[in-house]
Each structure stands twice: as structure tokens, then as C-alpha cells.
C-alpha positions in Angstrom: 0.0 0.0 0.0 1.4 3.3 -1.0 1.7 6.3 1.4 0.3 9.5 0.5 1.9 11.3 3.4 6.1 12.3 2.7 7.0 12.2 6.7 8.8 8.9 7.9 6.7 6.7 9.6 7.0 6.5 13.5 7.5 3.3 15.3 7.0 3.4 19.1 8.2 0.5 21.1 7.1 0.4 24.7 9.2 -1.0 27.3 7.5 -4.4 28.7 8.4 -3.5 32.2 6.6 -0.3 33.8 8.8 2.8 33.6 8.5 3.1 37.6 9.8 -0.3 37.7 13.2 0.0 35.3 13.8 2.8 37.2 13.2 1.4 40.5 15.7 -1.0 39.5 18.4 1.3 37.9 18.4 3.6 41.3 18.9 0.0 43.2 22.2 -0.3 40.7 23.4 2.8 41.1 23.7 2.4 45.0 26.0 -0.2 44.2 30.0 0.9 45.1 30.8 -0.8 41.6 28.6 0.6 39.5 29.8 4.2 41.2 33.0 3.2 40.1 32.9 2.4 36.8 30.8 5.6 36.6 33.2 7.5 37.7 35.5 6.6 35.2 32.6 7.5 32.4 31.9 11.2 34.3 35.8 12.1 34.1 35.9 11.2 30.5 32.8 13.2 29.3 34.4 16.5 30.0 37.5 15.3 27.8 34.7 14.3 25.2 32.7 17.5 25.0 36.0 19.4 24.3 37.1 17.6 22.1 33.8 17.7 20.3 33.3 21.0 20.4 36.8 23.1 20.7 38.7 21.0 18.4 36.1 19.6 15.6 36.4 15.6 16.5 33.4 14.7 15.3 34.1 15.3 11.8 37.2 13.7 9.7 39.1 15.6 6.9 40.5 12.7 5.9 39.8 9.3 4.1 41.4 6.6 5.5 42.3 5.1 8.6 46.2 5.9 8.5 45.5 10.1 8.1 42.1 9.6 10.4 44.0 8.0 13.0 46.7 11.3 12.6 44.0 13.9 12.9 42.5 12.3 15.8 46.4 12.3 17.2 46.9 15.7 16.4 43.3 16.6 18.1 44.3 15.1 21.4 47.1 16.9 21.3 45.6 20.5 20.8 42.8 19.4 23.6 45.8 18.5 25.7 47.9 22.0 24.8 44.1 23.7 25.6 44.1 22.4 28.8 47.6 23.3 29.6 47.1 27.0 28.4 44.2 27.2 30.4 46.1 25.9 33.6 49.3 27.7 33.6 47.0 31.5 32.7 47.0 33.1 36.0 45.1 35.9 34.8 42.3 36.6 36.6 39.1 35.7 35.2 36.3 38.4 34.8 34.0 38.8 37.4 30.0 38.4 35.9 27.9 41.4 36.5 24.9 41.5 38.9 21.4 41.1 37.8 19.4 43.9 37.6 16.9 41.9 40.4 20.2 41.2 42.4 20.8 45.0 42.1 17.6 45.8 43.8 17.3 43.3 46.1 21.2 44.8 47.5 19.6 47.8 47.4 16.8 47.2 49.2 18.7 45.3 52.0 17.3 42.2 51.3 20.8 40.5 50.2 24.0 41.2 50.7 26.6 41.7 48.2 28.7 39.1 47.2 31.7 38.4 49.0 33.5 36.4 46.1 33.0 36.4 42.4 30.9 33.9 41.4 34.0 32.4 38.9 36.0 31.8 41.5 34.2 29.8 43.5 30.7 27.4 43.0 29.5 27.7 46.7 29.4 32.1 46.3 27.1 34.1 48.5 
């Protein structure tokens, strides 16, 4: 039978178990010192990913061929890693954002007080 509609047909596939139940389960797995672990070891490599993904382009190859692919991806790990150590040895201080408009008033106001560390400095600012 032909289709008189140009959109791609959509397929759902329900999970058998309940959604409260797989998740039920997963929470009871991630509890688990091992599973922490091995998560760990994923959580410290996402960061790594995402740079390299976005900063230096490794999502796309210029290259045919495993020999020059392999390079480039060589060559991209090494300007990630260069990145990084630019990033760590600039001691120059990092700009401070500006206060909201509502944070403005609410200082002026005496309902907050200003803060006593830049908000880049620190994640736990008040």
C-alpha cells in the first residue's frame, strides 16, 4: 500500500516492564559501590569528550582513510591537551560576571548582601 503522506513513519516500542519499575531498579544499581566506580571513570571522560567535540572539531574527519584519520585524531588530542595546559598555567584573573538587575535591587533594598566572592571563583558564592 502506497503512502500519500512524505513524513517517515514512526514506530514506538514500549518498554515491557513499567517505567516506575526499570527505574526502581536502575536507582537500586546505582547504590552499588561498583557501579559508582565504573561511573566515575565514564563522568571524568565526558568533559574530555565534550572538548574535544566542540573546541577541536572531532566529530568530523578531513581525511579518508584510517592511516590520516588516525593522525588527525592524534593531532586533536594533542591541541585538547595544549588547551588544557594554556588554560592551567593562565594566572590571569578571570572576569568577574555582573549583577542582575533583580540582584541590584534586592542589595539595594537590604534584602541580600553583596557578594563576598566572584561567582568564577568559587561554585559555593554568596
Amino acid at each position: 500500500m502506497h503512502r500519500l503522506d512524505d513524513r517517515p513513519r514512526a514506530l514506538a516500542l514500549l518498554p515491557r516492564q513499567s517505567l516506575h519499575e526499570i527505574q526502581t531498579r536502575n536507582r537500586l544499581e546505582q547504590r552499588d559501590p561498583q557501579w559508582q566506580r565504573r561511573y566515575a571513570i565514564r563522568a571524568g571522560i565526558e568533559a574530555t569528550l565534550s572538548q574535544a567535540i566542540g573546541t577541536c572539531g572531532l566529530r568530523r574527519s578531513r581525511y579518508r582513510g584510517l592511516a590520516r584519520t588516525h593522525v588527525q585524531h592524534v593531532l586533536t588530542a594533542m591541541a585538547c591537551n595544549f588547551t588544557r595546559l594554556a588554560d592551567w598555567f593562565d594566572t590571569a584573573p578571570t572576569a568577574s560576571r555582573r549583577d542582575t538587575d533583580f540582584r541590584t535591587l534586592c542589595t539595594a533594598a537590604g534584602l541580600v548582601t553583596a557578594p563576598t566572592r566572584s561567582p568564577t571563583k568559587s561554585r559555593h558564592w554568596t
